[in-house]
N, C-alpha and C positions, 0 to 999 in steps of 0.2 A: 130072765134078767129084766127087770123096769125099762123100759122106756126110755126113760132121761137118763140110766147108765148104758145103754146104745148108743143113743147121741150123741152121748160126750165121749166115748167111746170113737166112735167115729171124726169127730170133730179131733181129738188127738191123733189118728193117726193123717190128717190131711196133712201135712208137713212133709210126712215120710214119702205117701205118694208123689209130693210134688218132688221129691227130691234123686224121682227115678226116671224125671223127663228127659228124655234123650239130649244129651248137647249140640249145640248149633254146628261141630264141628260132624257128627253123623248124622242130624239131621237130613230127610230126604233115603237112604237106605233101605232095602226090601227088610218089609219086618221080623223077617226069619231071623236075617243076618244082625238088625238093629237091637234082638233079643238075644242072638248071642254075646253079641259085644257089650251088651248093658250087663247082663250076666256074668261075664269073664271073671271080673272082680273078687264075685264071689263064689267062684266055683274055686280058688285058690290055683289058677294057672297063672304063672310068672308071664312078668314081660307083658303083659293085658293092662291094660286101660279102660277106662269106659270110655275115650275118647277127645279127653280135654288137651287142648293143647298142650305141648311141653313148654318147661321150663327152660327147654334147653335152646330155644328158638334165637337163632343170629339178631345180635340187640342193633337199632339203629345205627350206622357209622360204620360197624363191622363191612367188612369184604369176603363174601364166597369165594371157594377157591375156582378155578378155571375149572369149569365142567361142559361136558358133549355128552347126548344123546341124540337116538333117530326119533324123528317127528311121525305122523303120521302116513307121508309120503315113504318113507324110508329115507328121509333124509338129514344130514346129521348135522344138529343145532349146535350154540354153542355160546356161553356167558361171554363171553371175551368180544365173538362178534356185532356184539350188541351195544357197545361201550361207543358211546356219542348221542344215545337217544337213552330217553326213559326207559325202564323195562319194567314187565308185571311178571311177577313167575309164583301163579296160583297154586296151591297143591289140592288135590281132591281124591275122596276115597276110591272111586269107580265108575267105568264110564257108564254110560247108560242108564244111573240110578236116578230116580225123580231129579233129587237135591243137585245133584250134581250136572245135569241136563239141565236146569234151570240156570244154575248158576253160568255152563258155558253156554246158552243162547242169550242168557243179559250181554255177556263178553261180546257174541255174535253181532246182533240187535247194535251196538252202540262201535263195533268198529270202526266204521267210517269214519266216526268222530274220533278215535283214538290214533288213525293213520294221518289225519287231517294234522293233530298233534304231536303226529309225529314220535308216539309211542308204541312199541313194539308188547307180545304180550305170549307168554308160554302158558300152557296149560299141564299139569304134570300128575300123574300117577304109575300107580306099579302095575298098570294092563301092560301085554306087550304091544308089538306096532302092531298084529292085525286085529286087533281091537280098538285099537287107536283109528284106525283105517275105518272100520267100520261104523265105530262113533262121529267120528268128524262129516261121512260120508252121510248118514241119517240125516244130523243136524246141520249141514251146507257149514261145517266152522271152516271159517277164511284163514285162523290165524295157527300155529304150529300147536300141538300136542303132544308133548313128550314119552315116551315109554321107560318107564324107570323101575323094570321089574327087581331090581336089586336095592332099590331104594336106595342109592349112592348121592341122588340130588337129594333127597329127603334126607338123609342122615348131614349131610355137610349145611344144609338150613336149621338143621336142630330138631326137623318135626317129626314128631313119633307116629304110630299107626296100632291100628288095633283089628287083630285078625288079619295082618300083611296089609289092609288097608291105610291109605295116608291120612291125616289129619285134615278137614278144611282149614288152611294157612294161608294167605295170598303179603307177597313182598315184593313191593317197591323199590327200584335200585335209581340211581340216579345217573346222569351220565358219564361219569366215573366208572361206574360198575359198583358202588357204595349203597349200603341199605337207607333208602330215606326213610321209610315206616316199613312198620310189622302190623298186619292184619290179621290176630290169634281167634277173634271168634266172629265167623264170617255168615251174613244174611245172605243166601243166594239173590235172591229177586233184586236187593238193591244195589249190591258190593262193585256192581261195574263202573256204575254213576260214581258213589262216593272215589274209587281209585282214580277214576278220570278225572275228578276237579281238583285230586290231592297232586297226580301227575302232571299239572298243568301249573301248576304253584314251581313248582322247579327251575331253577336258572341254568 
């Protein structure tokens, strides 16, 4: 083949590669698993995703219903007790993963300022609690981790997962218990900052 039909060759399929970039919501993922889940799709198993958010995600205003689980202590949290302070209630695929370790030491890293505020902040996935134990305990996190191996808090926020994994999702309630924002496609390194100036805008 010439030359110049390589190139252009090549030049046409750049689009397609880019279009196999993992989403911000797996992003960070061991690459075994990040290759499954980009995979999924087209291996024709139902109920797979490559990862993007759902559609189905609880829209601003809306109200979660009353939900409890145990944190990483073993002990047991709960929407409702939360209602008079801001609340963050993250979802993340897996503890221990780069992305997701980034993401809860931003959270870590900028607490004081979020307690200062007076904003309370859950961190959620489907590890159980001694995983959650384990995670929190590595990374010194001060603020609760929930264990949602049935994905009960995930299913009632709308966000889907892929390979039993959660979606990166992070929402905003207000002191109501009310969604002020939805945060569907989340940067670890920054996402703590940006929730903190949005939770701070709240009356």
């Amino acid at each position: 083949m010439p030359f110049s039909s390589i190139s252009s060759a090549r030049l046409r399929a750049r689009p397609a590669l880019r279009s196999l970039r993992a989403p911000r919501s797996l992003r960070g993922l061991p690459a075994g698993v990040l290759a499954l889940a980009l995979a999924a799709p087209l291996s024709g198993l139902s109920g797979l995703s490559a990862g993007c958010a759902s559609s189905n995600l609880l829209a601003e205003g809306a109200r979660p219903p009353e939900l409890t689980a145990l944190d990483q202590h073993g002990d047991k949290q709960s929407l409702g007790a939360q209602k008079g302070k801001p609340l963050v209630v993250y979802f993340y695929p897996k503890d221990g993963t780069p992305g997701c370790t980034a993401e809860a030491c931003a959270f870590r890293d900028a607490w004081s300022k979020f307690a200062e505020a007076g904003v309370m902040v859950f961190g959620v996935s489907a590890d159980d609690v001694k995983s959650k134990e384990a995670f929190a305990k590595e990374e010194k996190l001060p603020f609760p981790i929930l264990a949602d191996p049935e994905h009960t808090w995930a299913k009632a926020f709308g966000v889907g997962n892929t390979l039993g994994m959660d979606h990166r999702v992070t929402f905003l309630l207000d002191r109501t218990g009310a969604i002020a924002k939805v945060y569907p496609e989340v940067d670890p390194g920054i996402h703590a900052g940006e929730v903190l100036a949005d939770a701070k805008k709240l009356k």
